[in-house]
Biopython code that builds the backbone (N, CA, C, O; Angstrom):
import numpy as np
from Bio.PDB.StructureBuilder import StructureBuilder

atoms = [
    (1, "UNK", "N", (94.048, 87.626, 123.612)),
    (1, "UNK", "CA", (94.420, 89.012, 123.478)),
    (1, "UNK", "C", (95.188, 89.170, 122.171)),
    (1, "UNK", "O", (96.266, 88.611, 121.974)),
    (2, "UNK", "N", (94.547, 90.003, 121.240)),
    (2, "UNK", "CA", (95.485, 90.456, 120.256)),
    (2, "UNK", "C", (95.311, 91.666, 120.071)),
    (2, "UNK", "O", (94.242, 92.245, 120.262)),
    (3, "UNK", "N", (96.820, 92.412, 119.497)),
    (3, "UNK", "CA", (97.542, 93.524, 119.026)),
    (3, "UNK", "C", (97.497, 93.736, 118.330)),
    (3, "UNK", "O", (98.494, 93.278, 117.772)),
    (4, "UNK", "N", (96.541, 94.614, 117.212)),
    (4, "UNK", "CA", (96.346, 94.534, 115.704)),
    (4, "UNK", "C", (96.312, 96.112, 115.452)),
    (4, "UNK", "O", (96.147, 97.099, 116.169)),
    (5, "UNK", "N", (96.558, 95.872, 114.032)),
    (5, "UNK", "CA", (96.201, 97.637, 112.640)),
    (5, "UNK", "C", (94.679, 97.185, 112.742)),
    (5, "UNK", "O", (94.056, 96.147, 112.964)),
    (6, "UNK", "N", (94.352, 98.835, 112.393)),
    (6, "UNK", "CA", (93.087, 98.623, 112.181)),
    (6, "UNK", "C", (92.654, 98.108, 110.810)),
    (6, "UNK", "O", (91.441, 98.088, 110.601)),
    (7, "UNK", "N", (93.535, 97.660, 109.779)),
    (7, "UNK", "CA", (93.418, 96.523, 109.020)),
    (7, "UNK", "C", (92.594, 95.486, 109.515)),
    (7, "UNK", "O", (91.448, 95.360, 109.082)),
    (8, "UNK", "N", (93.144, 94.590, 110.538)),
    (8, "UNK", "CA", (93.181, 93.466, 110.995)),
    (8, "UNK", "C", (92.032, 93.175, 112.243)),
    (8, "UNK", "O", (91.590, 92.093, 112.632)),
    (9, "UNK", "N", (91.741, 94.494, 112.691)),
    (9, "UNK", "CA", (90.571, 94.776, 113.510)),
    (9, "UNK", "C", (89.346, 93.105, 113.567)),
    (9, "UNK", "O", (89.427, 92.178, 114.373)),
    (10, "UNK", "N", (88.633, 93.221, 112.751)),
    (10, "UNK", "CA", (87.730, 92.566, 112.418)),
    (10, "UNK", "C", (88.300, 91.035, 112.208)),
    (10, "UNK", "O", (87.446, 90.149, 112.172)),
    (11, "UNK", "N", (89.442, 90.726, 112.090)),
    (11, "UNK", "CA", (89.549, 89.599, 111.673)),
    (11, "UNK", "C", (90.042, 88.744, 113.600)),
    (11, "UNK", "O", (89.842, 87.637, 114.100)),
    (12, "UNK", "N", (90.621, 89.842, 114.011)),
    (12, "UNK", "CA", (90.642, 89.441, 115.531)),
    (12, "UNK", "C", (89.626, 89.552, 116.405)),
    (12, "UNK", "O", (89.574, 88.868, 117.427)),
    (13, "UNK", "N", (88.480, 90.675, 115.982)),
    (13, "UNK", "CA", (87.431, 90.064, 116.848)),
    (13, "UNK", "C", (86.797, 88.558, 116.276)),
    (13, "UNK", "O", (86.579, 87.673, 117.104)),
    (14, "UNK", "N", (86.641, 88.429, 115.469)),
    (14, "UNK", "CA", (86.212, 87.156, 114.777)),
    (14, "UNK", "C", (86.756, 86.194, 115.807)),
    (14, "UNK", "O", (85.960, 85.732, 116.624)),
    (15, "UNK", "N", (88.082, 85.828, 115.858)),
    (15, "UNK", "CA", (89.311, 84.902, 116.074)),
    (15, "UNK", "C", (88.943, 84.929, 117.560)),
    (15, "UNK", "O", (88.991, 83.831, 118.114)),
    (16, "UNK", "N", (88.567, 86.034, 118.344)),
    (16, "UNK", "CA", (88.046, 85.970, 120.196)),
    (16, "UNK", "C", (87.448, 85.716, 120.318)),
    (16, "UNK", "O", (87.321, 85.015, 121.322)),
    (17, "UNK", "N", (86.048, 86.018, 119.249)),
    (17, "UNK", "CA", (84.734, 85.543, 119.947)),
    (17, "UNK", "C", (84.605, 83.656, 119.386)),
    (17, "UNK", "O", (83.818, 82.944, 120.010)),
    (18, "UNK", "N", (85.109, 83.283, 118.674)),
    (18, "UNK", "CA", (85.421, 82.119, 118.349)),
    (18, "UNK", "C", (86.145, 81.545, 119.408)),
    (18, "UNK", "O", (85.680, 80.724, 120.198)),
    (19, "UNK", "N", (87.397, 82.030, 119.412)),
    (19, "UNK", "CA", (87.591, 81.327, 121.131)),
    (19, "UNK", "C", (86.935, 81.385, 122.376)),
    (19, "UNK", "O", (86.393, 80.392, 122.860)),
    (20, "UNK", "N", (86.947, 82.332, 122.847)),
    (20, "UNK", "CA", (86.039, 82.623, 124.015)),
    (20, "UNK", "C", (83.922, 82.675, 123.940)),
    (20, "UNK", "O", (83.053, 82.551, 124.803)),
    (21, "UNK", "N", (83.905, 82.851, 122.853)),
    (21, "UNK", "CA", (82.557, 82.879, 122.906)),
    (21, "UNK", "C", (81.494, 83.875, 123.632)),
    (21, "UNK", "O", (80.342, 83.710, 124.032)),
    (22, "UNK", "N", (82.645, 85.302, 123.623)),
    (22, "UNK", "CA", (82.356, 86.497, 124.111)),
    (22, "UNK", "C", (82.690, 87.704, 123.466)),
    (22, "UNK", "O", (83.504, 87.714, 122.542)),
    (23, "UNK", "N", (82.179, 88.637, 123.840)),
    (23, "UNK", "CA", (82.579, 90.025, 122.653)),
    (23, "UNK", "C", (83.427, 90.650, 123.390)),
    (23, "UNK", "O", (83.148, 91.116, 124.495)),
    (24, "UNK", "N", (84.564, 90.716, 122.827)),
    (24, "UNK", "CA", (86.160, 91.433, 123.157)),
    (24, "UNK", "C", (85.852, 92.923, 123.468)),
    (24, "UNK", "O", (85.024, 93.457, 122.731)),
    (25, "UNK", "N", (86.377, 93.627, 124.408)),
    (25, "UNK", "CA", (86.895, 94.759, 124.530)),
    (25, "UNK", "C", (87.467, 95.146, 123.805)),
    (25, "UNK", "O", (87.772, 94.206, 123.072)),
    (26, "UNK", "N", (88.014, 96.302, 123.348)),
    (26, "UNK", "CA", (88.769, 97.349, 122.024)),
    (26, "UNK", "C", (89.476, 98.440, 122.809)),
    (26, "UNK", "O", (88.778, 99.174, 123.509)),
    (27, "UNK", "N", (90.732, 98.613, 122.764)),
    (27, "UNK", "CA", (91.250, 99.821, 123.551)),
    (27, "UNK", "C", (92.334, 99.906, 122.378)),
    (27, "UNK", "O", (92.865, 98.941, 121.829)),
    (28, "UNK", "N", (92.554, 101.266, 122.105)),
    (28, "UNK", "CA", (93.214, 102.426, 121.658)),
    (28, "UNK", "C", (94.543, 102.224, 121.712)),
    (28, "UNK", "O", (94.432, 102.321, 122.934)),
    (29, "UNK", "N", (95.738, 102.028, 121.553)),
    (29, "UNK", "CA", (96.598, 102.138, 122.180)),
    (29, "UNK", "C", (97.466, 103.282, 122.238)),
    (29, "UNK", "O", (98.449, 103.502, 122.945)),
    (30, "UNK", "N", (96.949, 103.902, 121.429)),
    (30, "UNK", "CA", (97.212, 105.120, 120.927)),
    (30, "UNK", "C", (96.738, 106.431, 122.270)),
    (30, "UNK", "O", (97.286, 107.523, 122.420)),
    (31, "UNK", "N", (95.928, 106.031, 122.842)),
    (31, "UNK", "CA", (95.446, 106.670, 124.115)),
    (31, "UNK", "C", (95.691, 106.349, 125.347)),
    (31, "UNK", "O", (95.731, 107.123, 126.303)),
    (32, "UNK", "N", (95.939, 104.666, 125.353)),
    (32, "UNK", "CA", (96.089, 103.793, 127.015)),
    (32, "UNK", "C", (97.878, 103.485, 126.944)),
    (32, "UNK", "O", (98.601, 103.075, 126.036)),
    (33, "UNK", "N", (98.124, 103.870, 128.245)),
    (33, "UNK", "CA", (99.284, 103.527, 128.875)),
    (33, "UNK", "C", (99.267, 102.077, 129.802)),
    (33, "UNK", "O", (98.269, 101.676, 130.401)),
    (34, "UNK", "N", (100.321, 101.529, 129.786)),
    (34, "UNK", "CA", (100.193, 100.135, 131.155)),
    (34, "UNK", "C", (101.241, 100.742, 131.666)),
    (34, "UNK", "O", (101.844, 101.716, 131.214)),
    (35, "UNK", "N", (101.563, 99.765, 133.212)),
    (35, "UNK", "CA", (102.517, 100.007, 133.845)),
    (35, "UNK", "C", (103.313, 99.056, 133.936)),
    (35, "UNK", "O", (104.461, 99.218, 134.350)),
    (36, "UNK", "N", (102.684, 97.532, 133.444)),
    (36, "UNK", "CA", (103.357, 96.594, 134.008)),
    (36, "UNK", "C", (103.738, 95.903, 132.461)),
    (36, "UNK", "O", (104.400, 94.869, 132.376)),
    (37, "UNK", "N", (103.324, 96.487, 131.519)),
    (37, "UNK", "CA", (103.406, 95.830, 130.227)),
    (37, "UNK", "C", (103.556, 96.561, 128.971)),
    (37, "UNK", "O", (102.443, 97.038, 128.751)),
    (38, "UNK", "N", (104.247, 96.852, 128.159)),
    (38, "UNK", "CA", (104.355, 97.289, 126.700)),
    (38, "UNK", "C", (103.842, 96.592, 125.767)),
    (38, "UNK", "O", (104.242, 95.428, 125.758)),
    (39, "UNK", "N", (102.802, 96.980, 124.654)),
    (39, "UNK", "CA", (102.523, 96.669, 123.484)),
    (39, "UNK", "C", (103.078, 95.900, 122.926)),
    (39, "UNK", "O", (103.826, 95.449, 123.793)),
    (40, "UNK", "N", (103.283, 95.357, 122.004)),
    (40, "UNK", "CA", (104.114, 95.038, 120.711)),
    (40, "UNK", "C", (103.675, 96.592, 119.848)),
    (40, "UNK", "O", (102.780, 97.430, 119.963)),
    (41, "UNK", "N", (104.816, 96.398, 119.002)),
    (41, "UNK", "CA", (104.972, 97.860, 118.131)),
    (41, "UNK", "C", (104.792, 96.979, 116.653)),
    (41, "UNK", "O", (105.041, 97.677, 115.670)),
    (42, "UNK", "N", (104.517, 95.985, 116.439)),
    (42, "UNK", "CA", (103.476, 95.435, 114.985)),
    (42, "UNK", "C", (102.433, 94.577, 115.294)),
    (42, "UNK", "O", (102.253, 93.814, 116.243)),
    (43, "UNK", "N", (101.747, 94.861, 114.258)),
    (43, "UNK", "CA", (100.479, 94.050, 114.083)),
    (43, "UNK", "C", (100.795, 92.139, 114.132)),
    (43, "UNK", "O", (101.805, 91.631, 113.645)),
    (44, "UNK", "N", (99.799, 91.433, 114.752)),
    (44, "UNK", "CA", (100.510, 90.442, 114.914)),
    (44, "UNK", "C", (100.148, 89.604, 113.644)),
    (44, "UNK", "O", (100.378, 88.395, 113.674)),
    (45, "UNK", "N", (99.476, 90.295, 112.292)),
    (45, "UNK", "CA", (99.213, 89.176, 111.516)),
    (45, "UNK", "C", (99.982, 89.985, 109.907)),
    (45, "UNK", "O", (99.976, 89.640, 108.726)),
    (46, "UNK", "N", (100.550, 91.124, 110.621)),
    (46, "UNK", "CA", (100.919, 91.964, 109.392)),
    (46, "UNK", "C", (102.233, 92.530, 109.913)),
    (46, "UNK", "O", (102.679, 92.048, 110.954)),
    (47, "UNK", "N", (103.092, 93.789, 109.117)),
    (47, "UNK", "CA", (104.010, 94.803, 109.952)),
    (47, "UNK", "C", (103.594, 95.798, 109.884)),
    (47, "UNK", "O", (104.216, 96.810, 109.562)),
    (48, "UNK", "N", (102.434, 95.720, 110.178)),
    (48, "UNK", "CA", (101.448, 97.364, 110.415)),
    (48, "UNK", "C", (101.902, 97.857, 111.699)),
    (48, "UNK", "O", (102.800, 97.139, 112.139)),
    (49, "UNK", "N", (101.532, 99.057, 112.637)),
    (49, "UNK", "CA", (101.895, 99.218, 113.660)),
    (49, "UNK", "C", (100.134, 98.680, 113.967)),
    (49, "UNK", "O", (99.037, 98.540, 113.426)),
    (50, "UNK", "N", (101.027, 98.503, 115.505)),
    (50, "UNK", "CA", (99.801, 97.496, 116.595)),
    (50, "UNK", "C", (98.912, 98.727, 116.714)),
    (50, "UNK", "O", (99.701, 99.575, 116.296)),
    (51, "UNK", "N", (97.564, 99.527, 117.065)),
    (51, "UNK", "CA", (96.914, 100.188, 117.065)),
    (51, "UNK", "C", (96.040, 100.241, 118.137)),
    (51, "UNK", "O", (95.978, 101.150, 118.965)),
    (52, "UNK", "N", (95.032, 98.737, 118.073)),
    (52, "UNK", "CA", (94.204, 98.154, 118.658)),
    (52, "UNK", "C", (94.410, 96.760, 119.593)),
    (52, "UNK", "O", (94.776, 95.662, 119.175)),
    (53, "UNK", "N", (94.087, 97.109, 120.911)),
    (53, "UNK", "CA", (94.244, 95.861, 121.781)),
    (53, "UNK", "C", (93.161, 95.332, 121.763)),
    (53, "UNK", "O", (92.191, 95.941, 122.211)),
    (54, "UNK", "N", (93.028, 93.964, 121.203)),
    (54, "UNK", "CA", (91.402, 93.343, 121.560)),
    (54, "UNK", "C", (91.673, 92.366, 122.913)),
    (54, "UNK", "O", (92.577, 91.536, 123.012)),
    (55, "UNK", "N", (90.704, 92.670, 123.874)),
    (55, "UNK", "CA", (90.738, 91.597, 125.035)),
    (55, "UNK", "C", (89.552, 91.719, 125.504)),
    (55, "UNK", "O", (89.188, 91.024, 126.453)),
]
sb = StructureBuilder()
sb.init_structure("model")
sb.init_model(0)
sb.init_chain("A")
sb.init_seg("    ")
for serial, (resi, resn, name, xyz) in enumerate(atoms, 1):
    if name == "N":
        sb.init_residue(resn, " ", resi, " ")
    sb.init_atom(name, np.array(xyz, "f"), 0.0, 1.0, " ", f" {name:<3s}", serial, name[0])
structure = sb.get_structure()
């Protein structure tokens, strides 16, 4: 699971499907709420704000 700008988009699906060997989900975060969990508020490879959840 990574927390990325849409900078960084592409470089984390890369980095999932390399691990897992499956095509990641993409959610908004900008639209989705959790209940049991908060975001990070930066990008995890930059200090962009987090944007995109890949899982």
């Amino acid at each position: 699971m990574y927390c990325v700008c849409k900078e960084h988009v592409e470089l984390a699906i890369d980095k999932f499907v390399d691990e897992y060997e499956d095509a990641p989900d993409l959610v908004n975060l900008g639209e989705t709420s959790f209940r049991a969990w908060t975001p990070p508020e930066r990008c995890e490879w930059c200090d962009g704000p987090a944007e995109i959840l890949i899982v």
